[in-house]
C-alpha positions in Angstrom: 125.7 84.0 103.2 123.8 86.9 102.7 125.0 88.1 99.9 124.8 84.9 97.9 121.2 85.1 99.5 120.6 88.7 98.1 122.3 87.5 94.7 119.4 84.2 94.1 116.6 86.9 94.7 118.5 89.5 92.1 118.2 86.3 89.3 114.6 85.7 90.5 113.6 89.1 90.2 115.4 90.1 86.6 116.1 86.8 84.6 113.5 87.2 82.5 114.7 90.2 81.1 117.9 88.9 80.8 116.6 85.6 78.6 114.2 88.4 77.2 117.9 90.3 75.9 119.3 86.5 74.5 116.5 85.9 73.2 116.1 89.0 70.9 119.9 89.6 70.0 121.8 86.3 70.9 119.9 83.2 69.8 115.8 81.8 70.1 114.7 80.3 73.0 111.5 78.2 74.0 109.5 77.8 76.8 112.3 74.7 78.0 114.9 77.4 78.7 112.6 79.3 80.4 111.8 76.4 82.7 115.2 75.5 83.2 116.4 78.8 84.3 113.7 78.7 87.2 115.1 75.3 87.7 118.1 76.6 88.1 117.1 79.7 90.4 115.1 77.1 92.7 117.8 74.9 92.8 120.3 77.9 94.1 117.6 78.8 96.7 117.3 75.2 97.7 121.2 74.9 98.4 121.6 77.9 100.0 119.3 77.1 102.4 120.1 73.7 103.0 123.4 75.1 103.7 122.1 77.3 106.3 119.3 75.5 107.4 118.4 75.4 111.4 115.1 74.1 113.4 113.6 77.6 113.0 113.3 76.3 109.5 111.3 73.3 110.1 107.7 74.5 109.5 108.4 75.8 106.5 110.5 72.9 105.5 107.0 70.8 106.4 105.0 73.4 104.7 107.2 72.3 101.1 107.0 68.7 101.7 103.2 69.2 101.8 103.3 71.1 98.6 105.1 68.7 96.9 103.4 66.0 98.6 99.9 67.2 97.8 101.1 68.2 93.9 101.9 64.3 93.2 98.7 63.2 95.1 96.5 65.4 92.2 98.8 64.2 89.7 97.2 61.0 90.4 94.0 62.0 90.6 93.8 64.2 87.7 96.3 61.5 85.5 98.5 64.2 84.8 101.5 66.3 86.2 102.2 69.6 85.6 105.0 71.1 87.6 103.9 74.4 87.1 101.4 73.9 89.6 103.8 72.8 92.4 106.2 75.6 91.1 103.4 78.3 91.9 103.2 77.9 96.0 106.9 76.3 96.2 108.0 80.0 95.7 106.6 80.8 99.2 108.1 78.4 101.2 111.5 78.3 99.7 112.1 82.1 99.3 110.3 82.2 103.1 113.5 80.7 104.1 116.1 82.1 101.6 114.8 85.1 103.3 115.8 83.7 106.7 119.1 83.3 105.4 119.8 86.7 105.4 121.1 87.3 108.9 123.0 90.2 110.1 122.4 92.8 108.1 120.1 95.4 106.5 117.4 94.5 104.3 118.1 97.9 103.0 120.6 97.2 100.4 118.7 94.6 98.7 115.3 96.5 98.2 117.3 100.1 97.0 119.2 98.0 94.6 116.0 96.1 93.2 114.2 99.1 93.3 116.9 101.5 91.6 117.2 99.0 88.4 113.8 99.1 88.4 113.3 103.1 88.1 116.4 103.3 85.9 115.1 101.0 83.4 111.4 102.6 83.7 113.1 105.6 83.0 114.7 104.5 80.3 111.3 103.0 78.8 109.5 106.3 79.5 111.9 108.2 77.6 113.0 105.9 75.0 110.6 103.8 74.3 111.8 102.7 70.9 115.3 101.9 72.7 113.4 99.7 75.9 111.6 98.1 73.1 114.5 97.4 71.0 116.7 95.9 74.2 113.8 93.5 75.1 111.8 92.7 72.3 109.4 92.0 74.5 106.0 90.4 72.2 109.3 88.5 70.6 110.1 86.7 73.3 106.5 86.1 74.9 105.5 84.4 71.4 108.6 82.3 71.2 108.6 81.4 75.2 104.6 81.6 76.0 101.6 80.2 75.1 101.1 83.8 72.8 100.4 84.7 69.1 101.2 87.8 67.9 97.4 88.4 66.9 96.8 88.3 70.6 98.5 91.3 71.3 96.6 94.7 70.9 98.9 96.6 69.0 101.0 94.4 66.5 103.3 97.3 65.7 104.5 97.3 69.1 107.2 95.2 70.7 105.9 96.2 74.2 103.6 93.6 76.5 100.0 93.0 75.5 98.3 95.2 78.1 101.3 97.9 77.7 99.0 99.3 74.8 95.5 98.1 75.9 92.6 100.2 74.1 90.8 102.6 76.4 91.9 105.7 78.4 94.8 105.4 80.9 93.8 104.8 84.9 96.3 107.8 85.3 94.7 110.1 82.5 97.3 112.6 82.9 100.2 110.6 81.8 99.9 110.6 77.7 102.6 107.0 77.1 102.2 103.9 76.7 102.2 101.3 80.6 105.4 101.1 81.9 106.8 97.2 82.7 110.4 98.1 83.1 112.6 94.7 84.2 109.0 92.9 84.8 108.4 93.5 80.7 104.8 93.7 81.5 102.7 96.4 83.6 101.1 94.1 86.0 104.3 92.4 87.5 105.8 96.1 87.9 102.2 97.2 89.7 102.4 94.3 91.9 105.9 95.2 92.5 104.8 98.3 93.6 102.3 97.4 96.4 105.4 95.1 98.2 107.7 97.8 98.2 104.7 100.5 100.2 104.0 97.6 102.4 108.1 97.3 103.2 107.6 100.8 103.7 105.2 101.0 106.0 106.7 97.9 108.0 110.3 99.6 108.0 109.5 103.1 108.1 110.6 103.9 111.5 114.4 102.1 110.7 114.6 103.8 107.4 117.4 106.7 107.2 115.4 110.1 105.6 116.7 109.8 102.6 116.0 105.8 101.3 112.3 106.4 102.5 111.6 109.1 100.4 113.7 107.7 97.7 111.5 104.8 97.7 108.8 106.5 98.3 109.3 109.1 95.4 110.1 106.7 93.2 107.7 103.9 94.0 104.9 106.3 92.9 106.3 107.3 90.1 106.8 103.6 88.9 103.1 103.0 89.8 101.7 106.0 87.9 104.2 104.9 84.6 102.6 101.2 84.8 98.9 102.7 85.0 98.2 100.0 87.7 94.4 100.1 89.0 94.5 97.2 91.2 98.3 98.1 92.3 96.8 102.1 93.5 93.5 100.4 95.1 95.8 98.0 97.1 98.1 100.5 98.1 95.3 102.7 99.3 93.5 99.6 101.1 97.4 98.8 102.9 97.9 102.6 104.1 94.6 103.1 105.6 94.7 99.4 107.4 98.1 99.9 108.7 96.3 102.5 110.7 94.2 100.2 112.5 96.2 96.8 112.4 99.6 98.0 114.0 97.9 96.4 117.5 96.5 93.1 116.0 98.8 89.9 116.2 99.6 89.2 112.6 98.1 85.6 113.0 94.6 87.7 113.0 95.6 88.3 109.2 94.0 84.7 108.4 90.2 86.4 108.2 91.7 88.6 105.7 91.1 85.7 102.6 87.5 84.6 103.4 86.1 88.5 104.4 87.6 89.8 101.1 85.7 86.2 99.3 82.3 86.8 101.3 82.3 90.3 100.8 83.1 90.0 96.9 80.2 87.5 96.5 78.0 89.5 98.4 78.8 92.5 95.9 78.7 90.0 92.8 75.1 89.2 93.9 74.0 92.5 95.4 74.8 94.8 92.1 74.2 94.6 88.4 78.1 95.4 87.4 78.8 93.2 84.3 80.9 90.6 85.3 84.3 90.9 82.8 84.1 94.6 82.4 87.8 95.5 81.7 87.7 97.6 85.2 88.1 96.5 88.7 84.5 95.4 90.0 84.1 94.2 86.7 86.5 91.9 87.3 86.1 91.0 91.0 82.5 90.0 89.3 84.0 87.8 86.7 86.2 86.4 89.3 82.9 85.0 91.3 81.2 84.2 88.5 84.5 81.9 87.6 84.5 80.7 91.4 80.7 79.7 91.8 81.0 77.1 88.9 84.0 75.4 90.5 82.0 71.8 91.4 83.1 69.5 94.1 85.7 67.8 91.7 87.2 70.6 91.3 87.4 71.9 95.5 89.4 68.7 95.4 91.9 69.9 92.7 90.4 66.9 90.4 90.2 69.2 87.6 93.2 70.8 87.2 92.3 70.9 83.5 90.5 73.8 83.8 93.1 75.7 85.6 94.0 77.3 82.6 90.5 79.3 81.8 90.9 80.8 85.1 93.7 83.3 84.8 91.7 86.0 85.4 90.6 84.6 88.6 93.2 83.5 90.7 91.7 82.2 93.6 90.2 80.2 91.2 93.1 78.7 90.1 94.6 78.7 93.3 91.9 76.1 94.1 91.7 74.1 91.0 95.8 73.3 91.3 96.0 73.2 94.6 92.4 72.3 95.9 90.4 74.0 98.3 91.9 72.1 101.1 95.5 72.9 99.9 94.5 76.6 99.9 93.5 76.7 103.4 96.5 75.2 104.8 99.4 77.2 102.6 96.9 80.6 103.5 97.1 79.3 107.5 100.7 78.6 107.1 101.2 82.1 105.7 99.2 83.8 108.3 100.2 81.5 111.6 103.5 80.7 111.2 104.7 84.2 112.1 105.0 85.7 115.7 105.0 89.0 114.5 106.4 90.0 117.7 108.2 92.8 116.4 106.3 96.0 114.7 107.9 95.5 111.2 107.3 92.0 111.1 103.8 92.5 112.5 102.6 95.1 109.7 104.3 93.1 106.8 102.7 90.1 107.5 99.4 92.3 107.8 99.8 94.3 104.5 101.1 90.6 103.1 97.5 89.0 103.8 95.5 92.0 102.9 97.6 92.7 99.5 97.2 88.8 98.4 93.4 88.2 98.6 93.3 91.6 96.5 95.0 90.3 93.8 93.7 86.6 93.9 90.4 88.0 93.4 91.1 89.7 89.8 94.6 87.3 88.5 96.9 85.0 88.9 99.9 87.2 88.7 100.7 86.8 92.2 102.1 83.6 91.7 105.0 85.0 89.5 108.0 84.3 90.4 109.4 87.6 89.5 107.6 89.8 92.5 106.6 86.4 94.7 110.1 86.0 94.9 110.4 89.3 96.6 107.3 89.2 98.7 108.7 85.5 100.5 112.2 87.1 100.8 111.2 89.8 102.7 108.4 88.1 104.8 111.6 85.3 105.7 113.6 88.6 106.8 111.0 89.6 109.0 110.6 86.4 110.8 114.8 86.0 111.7 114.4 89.5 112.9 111.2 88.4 114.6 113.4 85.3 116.6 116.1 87.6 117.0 115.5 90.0 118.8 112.8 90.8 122.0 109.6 92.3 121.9 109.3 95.5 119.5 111.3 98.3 120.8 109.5 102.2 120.3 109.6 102.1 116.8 105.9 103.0 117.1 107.0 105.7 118.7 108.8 107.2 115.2 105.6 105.7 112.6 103.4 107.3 110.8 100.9 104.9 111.4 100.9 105.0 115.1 100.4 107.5 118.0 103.3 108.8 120.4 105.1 106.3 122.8 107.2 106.2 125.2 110.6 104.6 124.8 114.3 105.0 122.8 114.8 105.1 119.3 115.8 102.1 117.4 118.8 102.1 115.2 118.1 103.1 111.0 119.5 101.3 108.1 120.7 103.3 105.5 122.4 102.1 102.3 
């Protein structure tokens, strides 16, 4: 089964630029096919792991139950159902264990193929722009398929994503073009993208043949200077210097990561005079307080849900107002506990995982895109088969950059 495993997270990661194609050159769509086709990607997930399912399974199995259980229960209480908001944190449990799935071999092909489509069609978009924009028609199908206008983008003349032309000098003032999105169609998506692949890198660097880590490695930087991402370099940055330190500490430590990252944000928010809303990172972790402290008790319940949607710009915000606050604590717990991280890899991707997620939470809701959450669950399901299938970490931090010399043999490396 892996490769029908490997084939549901290939249409979770690029369907939208496949409707994005129909869409501009085969017939209209609406937001319905949109939902439908994640239907339909769910739906292949959900099979294929019922097909494979086994007792390992069980607390994530639990974990969805409560999801879903907890969606309808706010239903109630807020007299309405949106399934978007049980579509958000299903993603983690059902791509957790599509992820588990993938037994007996190499996450290695998966990630290289992901990643190569990625950089060829960035490529692509970098040097033909005119042609990307042509393929995709990108504003196109976000007007016809999202809740946009075309006098909401920044440059009407464009076909490329709102933000792929935002006004203002570029994060990466050397590069004179336009924010890559490649597959994603939008910059943020590919920046998020970005951070998963150095934390895979960091986890697997040791069982990485030469040439597929600096591959990814090459090419992941290049990919994050052509999307311009600010939060995607200061999250990077943040994951490299912890894996440093963390490569000792049980991954079920990574629960503080979530409220540290909250206290110390409000403790900024209230300690500087940043204008809360300035189009730049603390700007933004200020506006996403701001939102935060007028959440009232209704709302910690996820009693008013109707305000979800003027809190894009602060996810944990809407994290909380969908899901409530007591939802958020036990998805983040499940997330952070479940895991042995037993094994090294496992142990620094659940690590980089926890630390890249309260990061993003604090500035958008982009993490709960199916597009790159897809791949962050896959990958963290890998990592805990591995984890139950083998003993206690071999001397792969023996061959890391992030650790010191030890003792020990050399575990096998995956190459393509």
């Amino acid at each position: 089964m892996n490769l029908v495993a490997g084939y549901v997270l290939y249409l979770a990661v690029f369907f939208n630029a496949v409707l994005a194609v129909i869409n501009g050159h085969v017939a209209s769509l609406e937001r319905g096919h949109i939902v439908v086709a994640e239907m339909a990607i769910y739906a292949a997930a959900l099979l294929t792991v019922i097909l494979n399912a086994d007792r390992k399974m069980l607390p994530w199995f639990l974990l969805a139950f409560f999801i879903v259980l907890n969606g309808f229960l706010l239903a109630l209480g807020n007299g309405a159902f949106n399934p978007k908001f049980m579509r958000d944190v299903l993603v983690i449990p059902i791509f957790v264990m599509l992820g588990m799935t993938y037994r007996g071999g190499s996450l290695t092909r998966p990630i290289v193929i992901v990643q190569t489509v990625t950089f060829v069609v960035a490529i692509l978009e970098a040097l033909r722009p005119e042609a990307y924009s042509e393929i995709f028609q990108i504003l196109k199908y976000y007007v016809n398929t999202r809740d946009f206008s075309e006098s909401s983008f920044w440059n009407t003349d464009s076909n490329l994503f709102v933000s792929a032309t935002r006004p203002g000098d570029r994060f990466f003032g050397f590069v004179d073009l336009h924010r890559l999105s490649s597959i994603f169609l939008e910059p943020v998506s590919l920046g998020n993208y970005c951070v998963i692949v150095v934390v895979f890198l960091v986890a697997c660097w040791p069982e990485l043949s030469a040439r597929v880590r600096y591959y990814l490695a090459v090419s992941t930087l290049a990919l994050l200077i052509g999307c311009d991402g600010r939060l995607a370099a200061a999250s990077i940055l943040i994951v490299l210097i912890s894996a440093i330190f963390v490569r000792r500490i049980p991954s079920r430590w990574s629960f503080v990561y979530l409220p540290i990252m909250l206290l110390l944000a409000a403790i900024f928010t209230r300690s500087s005079d940043v204008e809360a809303g300035q189009d730049n990172f603390s700007g933004r972790v200020a506006g996403s307080m701001v939102v935060l402290s007028r959440v009232d008790f209704s709302g910690l319940l996820g009693l008013d849900a109707s305000a979800a949607g003027s809190a894009m710009d602060s996810g944990i915000t809407y994290f909380v107002l969908t899901q409530s606050f007591v939802g958020v604590i036990l998805i983040w717990l499940a997330v952070c506990l479940f895991p042995n991280g037993r094994r090294y890899s496992s142990r620094l991707y659940v690590h980089g995982t926890a630390i890249f997620i309260p990061l993003n939470l604090l500035v958008s809701y982009s993490f709960f895109s199916i597009k790159v959450a897809s791949v962050i669950w896959f990958y963290f399901g890998y990592f805990l088969t591995k984890d139950d299938s083998e003993d206690l970490e071999s001397s792969s931090l023996s061959n890391s950059p992030f650790s010191s010399m030890a003792p020990g043999t050399e575990i096998g490396r995956a190459t393509i």
